[in-house]
C-alpha positions as CSV (number, residue, x, y, z in Angstrom):
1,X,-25.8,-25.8,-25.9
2,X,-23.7,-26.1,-28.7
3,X,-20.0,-26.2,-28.5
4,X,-16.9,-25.1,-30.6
5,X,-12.4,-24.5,-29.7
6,X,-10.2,-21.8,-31.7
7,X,-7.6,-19.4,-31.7
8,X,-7.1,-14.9,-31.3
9,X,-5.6,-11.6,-30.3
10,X,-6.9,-9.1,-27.7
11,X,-9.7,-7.2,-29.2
12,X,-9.3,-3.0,-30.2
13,X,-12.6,-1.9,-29.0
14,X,-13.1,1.2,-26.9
15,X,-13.4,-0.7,-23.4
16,X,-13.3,-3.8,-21.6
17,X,-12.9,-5.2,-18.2
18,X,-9.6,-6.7,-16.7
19,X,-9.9,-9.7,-14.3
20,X,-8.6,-8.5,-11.2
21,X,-4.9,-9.7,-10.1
22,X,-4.6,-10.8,-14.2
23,X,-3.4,-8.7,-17.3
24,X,-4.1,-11.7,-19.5
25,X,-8.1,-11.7,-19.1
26,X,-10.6,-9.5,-19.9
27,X,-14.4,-8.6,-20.8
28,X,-15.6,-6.9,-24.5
29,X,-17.7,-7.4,-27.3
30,X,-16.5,-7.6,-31.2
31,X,-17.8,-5.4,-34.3
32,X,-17.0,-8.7,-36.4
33,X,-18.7,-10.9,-34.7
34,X,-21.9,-8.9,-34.2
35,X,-22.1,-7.8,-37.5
36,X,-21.9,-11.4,-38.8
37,X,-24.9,-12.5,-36.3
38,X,-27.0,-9.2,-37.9
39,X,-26.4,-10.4,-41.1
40,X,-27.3,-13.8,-40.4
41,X,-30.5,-12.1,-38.9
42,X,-31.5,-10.6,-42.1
43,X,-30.7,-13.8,-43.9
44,X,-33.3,-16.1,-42.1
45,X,-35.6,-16.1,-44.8
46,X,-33.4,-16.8,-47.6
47,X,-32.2,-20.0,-45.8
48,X,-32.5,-23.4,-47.5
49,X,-31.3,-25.4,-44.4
50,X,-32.8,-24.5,-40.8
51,X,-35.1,-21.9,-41.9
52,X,-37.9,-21.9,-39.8
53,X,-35.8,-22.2,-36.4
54,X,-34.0,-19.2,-38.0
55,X,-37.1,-17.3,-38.0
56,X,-38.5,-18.8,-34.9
57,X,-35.5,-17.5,-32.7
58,X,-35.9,-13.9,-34.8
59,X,-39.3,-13.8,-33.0
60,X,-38.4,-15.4,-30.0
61,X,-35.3,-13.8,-29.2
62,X,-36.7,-10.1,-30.7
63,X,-38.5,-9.9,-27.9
64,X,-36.2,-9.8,-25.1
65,X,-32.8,-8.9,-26.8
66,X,-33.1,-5.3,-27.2
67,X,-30.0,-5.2,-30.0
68,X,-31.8,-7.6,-32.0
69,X,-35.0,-5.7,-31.8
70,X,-33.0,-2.1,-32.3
71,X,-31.7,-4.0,-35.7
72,X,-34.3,-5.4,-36.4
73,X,-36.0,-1.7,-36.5
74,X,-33.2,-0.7,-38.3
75,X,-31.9,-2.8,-40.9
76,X,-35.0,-5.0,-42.1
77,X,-35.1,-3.0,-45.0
78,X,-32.3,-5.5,-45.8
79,X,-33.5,-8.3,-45.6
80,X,-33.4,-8.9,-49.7
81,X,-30.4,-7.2,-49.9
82,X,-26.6,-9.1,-51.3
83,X,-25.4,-9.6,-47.7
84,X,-28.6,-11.2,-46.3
85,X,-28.4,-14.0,-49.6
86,X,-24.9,-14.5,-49.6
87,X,-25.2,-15.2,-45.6
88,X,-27.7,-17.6,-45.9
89,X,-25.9,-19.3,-49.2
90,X,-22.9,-19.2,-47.2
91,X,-24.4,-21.4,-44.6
92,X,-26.5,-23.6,-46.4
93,X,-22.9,-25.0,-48.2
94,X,-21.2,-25.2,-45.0
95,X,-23.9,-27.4,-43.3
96,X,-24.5,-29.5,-47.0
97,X,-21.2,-29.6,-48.4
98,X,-18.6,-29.3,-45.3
99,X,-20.9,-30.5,-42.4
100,X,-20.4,-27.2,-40.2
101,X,-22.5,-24.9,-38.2
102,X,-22.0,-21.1,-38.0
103,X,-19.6,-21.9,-34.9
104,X,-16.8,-22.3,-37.4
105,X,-17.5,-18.6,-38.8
106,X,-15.9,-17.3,-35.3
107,X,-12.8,-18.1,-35.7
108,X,-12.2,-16.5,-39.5
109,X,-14.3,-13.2,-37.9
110,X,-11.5,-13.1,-35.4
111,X,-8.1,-13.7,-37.6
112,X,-9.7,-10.5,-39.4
113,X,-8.7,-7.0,-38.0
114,X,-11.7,-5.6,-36.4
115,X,-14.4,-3.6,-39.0
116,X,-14.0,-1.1,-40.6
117,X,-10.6,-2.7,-41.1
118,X,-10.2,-4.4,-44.3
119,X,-7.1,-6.4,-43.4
120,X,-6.3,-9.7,-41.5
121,X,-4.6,-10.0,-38.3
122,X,-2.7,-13.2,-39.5
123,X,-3.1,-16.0,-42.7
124,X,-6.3,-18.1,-41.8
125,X,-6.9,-22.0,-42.9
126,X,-10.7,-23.7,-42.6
127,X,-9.3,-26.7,-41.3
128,X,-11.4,-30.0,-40.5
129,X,-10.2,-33.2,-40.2
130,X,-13.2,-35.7,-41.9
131,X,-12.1,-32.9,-45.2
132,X,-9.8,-33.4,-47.9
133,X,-7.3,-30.5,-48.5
134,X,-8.9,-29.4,-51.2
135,X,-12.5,-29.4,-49.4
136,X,-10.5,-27.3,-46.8
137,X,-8.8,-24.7,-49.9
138,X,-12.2,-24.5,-51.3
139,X,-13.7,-23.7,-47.3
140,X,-11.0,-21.4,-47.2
141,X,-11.8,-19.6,-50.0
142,X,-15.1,-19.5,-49.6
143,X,-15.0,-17.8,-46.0
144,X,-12.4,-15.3,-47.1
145,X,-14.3,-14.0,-49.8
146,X,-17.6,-13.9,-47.7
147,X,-15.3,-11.8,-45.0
148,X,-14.5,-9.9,-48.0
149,X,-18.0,-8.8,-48.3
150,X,-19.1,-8.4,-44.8
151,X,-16.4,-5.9,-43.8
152,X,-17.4,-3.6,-47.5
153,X,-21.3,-4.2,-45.9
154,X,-20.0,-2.8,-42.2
155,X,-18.7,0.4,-44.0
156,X,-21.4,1.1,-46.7
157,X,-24.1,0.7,-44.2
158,X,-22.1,2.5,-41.7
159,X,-22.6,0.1,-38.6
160,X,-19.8,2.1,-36.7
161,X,-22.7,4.5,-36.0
162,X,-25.4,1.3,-34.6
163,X,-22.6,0.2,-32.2
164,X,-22.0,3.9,-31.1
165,X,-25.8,4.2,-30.4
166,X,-25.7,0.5,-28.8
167,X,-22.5,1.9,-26.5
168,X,-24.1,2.0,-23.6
169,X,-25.9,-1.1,-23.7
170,X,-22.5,-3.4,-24.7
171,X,-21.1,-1.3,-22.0
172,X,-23.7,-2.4,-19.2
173,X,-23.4,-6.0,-20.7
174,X,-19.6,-6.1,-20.1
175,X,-20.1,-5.1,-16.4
176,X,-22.7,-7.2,-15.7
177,X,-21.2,-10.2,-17.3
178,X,-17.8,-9.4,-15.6
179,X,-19.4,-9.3,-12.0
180,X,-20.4,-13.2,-12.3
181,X,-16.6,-14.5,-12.7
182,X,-14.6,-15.6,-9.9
183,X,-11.3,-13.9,-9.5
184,X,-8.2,-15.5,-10.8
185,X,-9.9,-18.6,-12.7
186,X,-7.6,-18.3,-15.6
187,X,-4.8,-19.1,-13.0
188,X,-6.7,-21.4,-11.3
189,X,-7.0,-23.1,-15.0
190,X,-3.4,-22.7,-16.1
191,X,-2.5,-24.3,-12.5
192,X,-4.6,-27.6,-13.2
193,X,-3.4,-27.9,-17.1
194,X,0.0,-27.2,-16.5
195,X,-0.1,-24.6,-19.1
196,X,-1.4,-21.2,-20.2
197,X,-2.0,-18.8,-23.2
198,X,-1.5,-15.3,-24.0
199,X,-4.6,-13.9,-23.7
200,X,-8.5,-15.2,-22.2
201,X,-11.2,-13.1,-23.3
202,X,-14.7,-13.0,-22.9
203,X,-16.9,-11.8,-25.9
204,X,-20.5,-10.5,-25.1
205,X,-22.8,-11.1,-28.1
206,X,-26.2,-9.4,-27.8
207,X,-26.8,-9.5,-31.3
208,X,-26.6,-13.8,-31.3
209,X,-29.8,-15.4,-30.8
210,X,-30.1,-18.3,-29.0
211,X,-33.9,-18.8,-27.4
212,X,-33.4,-18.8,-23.5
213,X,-34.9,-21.6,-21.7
214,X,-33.6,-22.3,-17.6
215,X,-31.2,-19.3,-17.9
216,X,-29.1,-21.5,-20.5
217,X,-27.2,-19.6,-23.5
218,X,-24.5,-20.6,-26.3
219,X,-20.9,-20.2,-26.0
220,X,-18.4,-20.9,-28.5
221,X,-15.0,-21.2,-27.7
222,X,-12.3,-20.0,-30.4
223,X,-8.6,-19.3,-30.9
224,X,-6.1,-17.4,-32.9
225,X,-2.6,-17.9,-33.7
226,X,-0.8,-14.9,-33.9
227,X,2.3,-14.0,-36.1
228,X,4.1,-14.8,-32.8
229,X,2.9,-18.1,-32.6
230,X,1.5,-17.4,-29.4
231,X,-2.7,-18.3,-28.9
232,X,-5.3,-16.2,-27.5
233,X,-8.2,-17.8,-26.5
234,X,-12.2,-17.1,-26.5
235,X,-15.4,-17.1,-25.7
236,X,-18.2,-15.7,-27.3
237,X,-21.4,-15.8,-25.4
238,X,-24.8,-15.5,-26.6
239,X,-27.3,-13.7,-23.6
240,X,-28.5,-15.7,-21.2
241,X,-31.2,-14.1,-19.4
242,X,-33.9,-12.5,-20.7
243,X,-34.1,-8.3,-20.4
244,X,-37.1,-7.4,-19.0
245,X,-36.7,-3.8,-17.9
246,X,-33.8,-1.1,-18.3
247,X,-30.8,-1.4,-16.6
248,X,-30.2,-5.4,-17.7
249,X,-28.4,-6.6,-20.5
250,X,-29.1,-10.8,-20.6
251,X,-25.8,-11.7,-18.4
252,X,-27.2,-11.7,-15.0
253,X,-26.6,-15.2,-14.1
254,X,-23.8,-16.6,-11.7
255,X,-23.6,-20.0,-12.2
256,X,-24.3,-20.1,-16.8
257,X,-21.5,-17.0,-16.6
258,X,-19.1,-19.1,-15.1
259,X,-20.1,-22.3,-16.5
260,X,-19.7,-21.2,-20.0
261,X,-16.9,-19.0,-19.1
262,X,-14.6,-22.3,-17.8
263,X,-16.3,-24.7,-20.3
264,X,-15.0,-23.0,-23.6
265,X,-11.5,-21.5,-22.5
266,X,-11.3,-25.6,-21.4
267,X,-12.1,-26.8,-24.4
268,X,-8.6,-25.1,-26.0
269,X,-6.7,-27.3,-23.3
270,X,-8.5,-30.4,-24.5
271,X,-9.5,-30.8,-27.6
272,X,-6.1,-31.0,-29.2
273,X,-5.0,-33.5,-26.9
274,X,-8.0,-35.8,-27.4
275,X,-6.9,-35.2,-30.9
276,X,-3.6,-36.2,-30.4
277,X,-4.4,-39.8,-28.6
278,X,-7.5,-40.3,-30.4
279,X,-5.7,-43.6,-31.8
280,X,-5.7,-44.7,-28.1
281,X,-9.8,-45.3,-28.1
282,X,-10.8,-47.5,-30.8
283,X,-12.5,-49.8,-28.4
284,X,-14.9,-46.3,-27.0
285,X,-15.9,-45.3,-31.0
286,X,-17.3,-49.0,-31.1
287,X,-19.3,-48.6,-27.5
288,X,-20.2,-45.2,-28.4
289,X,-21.9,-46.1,-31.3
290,X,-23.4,-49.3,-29.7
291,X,-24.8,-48.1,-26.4
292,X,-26.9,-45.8,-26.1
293,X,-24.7,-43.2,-25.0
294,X,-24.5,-41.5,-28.9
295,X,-28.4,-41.2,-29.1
296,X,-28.5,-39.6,-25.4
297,X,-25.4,-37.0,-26.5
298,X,-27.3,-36.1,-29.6
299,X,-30.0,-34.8,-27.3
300,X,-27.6,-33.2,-24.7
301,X,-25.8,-30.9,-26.6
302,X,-25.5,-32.4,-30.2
303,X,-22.5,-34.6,-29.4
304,X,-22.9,-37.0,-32.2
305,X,-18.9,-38.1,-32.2
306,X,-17.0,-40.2,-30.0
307,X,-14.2,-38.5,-29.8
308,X,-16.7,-35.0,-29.0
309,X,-18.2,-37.3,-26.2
310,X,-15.0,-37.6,-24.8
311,X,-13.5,-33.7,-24.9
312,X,-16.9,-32.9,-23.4
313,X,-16.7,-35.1,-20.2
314,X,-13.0,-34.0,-20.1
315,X,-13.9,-30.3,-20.1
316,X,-16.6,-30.7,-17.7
317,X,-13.8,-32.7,-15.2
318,X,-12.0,-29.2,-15.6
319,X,-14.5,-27.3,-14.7
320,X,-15.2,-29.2,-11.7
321,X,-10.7,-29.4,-10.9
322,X,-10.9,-25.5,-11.0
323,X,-13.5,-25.1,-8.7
324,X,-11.9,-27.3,-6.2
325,X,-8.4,-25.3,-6.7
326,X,-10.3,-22.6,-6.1
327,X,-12.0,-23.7,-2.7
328,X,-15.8,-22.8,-4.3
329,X,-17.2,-26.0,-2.8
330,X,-20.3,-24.6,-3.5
331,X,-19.9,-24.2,-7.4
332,X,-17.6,-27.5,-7.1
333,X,-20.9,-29.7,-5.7
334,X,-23.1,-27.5,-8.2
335,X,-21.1,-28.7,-11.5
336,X,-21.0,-32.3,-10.3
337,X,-24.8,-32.1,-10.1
338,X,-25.1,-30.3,-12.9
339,X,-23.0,-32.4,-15.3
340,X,-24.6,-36.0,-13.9
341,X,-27.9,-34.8,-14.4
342,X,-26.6,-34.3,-18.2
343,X,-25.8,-37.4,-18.9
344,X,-21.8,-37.3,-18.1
345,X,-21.7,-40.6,-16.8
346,X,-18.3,-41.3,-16.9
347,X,-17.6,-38.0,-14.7
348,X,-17.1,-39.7,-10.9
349,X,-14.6,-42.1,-12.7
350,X,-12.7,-39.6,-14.1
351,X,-12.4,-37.3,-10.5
352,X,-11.6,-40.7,-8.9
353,X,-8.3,-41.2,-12.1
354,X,-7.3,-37.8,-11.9
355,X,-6.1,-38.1,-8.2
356,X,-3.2,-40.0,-9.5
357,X,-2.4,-36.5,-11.2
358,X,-3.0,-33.9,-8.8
359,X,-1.3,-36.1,-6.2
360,X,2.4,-36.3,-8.6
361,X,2.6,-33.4,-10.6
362,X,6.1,-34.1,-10.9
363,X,6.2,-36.9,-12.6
364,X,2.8,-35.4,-14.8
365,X,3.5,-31.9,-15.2
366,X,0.7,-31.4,-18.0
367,X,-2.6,-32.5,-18.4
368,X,-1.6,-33.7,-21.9
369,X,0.7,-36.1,-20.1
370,X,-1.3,-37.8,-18.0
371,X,-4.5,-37.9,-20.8
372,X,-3.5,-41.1,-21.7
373,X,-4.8,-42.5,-18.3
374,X,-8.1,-40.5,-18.7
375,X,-8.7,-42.4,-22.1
376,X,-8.3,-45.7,-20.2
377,X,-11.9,-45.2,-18.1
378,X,-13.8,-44.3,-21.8
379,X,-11.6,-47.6,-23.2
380,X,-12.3,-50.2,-19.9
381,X,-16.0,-49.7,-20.2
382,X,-18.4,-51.4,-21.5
383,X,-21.8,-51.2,-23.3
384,X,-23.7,-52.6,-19.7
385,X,-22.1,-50.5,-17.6
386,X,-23.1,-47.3,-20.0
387,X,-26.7,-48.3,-20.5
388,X,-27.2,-48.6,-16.7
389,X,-25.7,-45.2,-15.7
390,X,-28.2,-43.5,-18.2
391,X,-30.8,-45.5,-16.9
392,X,-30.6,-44.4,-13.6
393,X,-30.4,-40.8,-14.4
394,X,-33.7,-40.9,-16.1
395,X,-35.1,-42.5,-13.1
């Protein structure tokens, strides 16, 4: 599963779901971001980069996604058309020239006011960090324009009227996605991090292929900054069970629904505070690289930095902290098994350290405050102790 963080506003679509007890969360799908994945769809063949798993997970995932199959039927007739090349040109210069994946499309498709809107909910920036300014101006530029192009293709193909014939499908995969999350997690999340944001939603992507194996999707976590300065938070999940007759819609799975669910709203409580003390392991990107923890990351989820290795095992101790506020020792026993077995060695360290936290949360009233101490189990190891806590999971 492949993972992203970003920043939005609640979403203008015709219904949604509201967490119980919690006006800040709810359940919907986006006309931006499914019109993207159907145009990246109809792009497969005209990819440079990736091009036969592109077309592998068009006939995998065609034949149990039935709103990739209805566009399929639909819309192959555009498979050579100006959307489906620039899509696939688009892509090929992120991964050659700016070293991204389609994850960092989501955030741009929600700063834009949802299709057939032509305008932008607030100024967006392709930011990366390994990127010169300029590399990030030219990024920029070159998502705004592609934007540009997908909102004219929404309207001229009319995809309003897809969506409306699709209603009652999103509709069932709202619902059935919203009955898999425990009540009141986003406070149960806030209560651990010491903070919150304006706005948790869930995003329901049928159209975003991702070949199901073990009832395991993608989610991608983003965020927006609104004109306020205030964040929203999301995540926008791929299906993750296969429909095999009417009346399910690829969301009918307890445990992945609240895994992924916890996993990337986490991620915007993390990531910028690894950011922020990533100076404090320069000892960790030296026994990252020298163990063969890097190698064994690569192949559990694509984690091929350090300082990704460490916001991973970081939200996964989150995930694990909420279930225990929430008393779901079940779940709680479940993500500790879950997480091991993937390779997050450094997990049973990190529950043992952040005792110190939950026990004063006066002196650390954030999670960002007490991080510091969390960095010092990656920083105190050593290459020994990480090559024997692999080794005895493959055992």
């Amino acid at each position: 599963m492949k993972k992203l963080v970003v920043v939005f506003a609640l979403l203008n679509t015709a219904f949604g779901f509201s967490q119980t007890g919690s006006s800040t969360f709810s359940v919907t799908y986006n006309k931006n971001i499914e019109t993207y994945f159907l145009a990246e769809i109809l792009s497969a063949e005209h990819r440079k980069n990736n091009r036969d798993f592109e077309l592998y997970k068009i006939k995998e995932c065609s034949a149990y996604q039935p709103v990739v199959k209805n566009a399929l039927e639909k819309y192959s007739y555009l498979k050579n058309s100006e959307i489906a090349v620039e899509t696939a040109k688009l892509n090929d210069i992120l991964m050659e020239k700016y070293g991204s994946g389609n994850d960092v499309l989501m955030k741009p498709l929600m700063y834009h006011k949802e299709f057939p809107d032509l305008k932008w909910m607030n100024d967006y920036h392709f930011e990366n960090t390994h990127l010169t300014k300029e590399q990030n101006r030219e990024a920029t530029d070159l998502i705004k324009n592609y934007l540009s192009e997908l909102a004219k293709f929404y309207i001229k193909e009319d995809l309003g009227r897809f969506f409306k014939d699709n209603e009652n499908f999103y509709k069932g995969g709202i619902a059935e996605y919203s009955r898999q999350i425990p009540e009141g997690f986003t406070k149960a999340m806030e209560q651990f991090y010491g903070e919150r944001f304006n706005s948790y939603t869930i995003i329901i992507s049928p159209m975003m292929m991702w070949p199901i194996e073990d009832n395991e999707g993608r989610g991608i976590g983003t965020n927006v900054i609104l004109p306020s300065g205030q964040q929203n938070i999301y995540e926008i999940a791929s299906p993750f069970v296969r429909v095999q007759k009417p009346g399910e819609f690829g969301y009918d799975h307890q445990f992945q629904a609240r895994f992924l669910s916890v996993h990337e709203f986490g991620h915007s409580f993390v990531n910028k505070e690894v950011n922020r003390h990533k100076d404090k392991l320069t000892k960790f990107k030296d026994l990252f690289e020298k163990s063969k923890l890097k190698e064994t990351m690569i192949k559990t989820g694509g984690y091929a930095d350090y300082l990704t290795c460490v916001a991973e095992h970081l939200v996964r101790l989150g995930e694990i902290e909420t279930a225990r506020i929430q008393k779901d020792d079940q779940r709680l026993e479940r993500l500790k098994d879950y997480h091991l077995k993937n390779n997050f060695i450094f997990l049973p360290l990190l529950e043992e350290k952040i005792k110190e936290y939950n026990s004063d949360r006066k002196k650390y009233k954030t999670f960002g405050e007490f991080i510091p101490k969390l960095l010092e189990v990656f920083e105190n190891s050593s290459v020994s102790f990480i090559d024997n806590e692999l080794d005895k999971i493959k055992k």
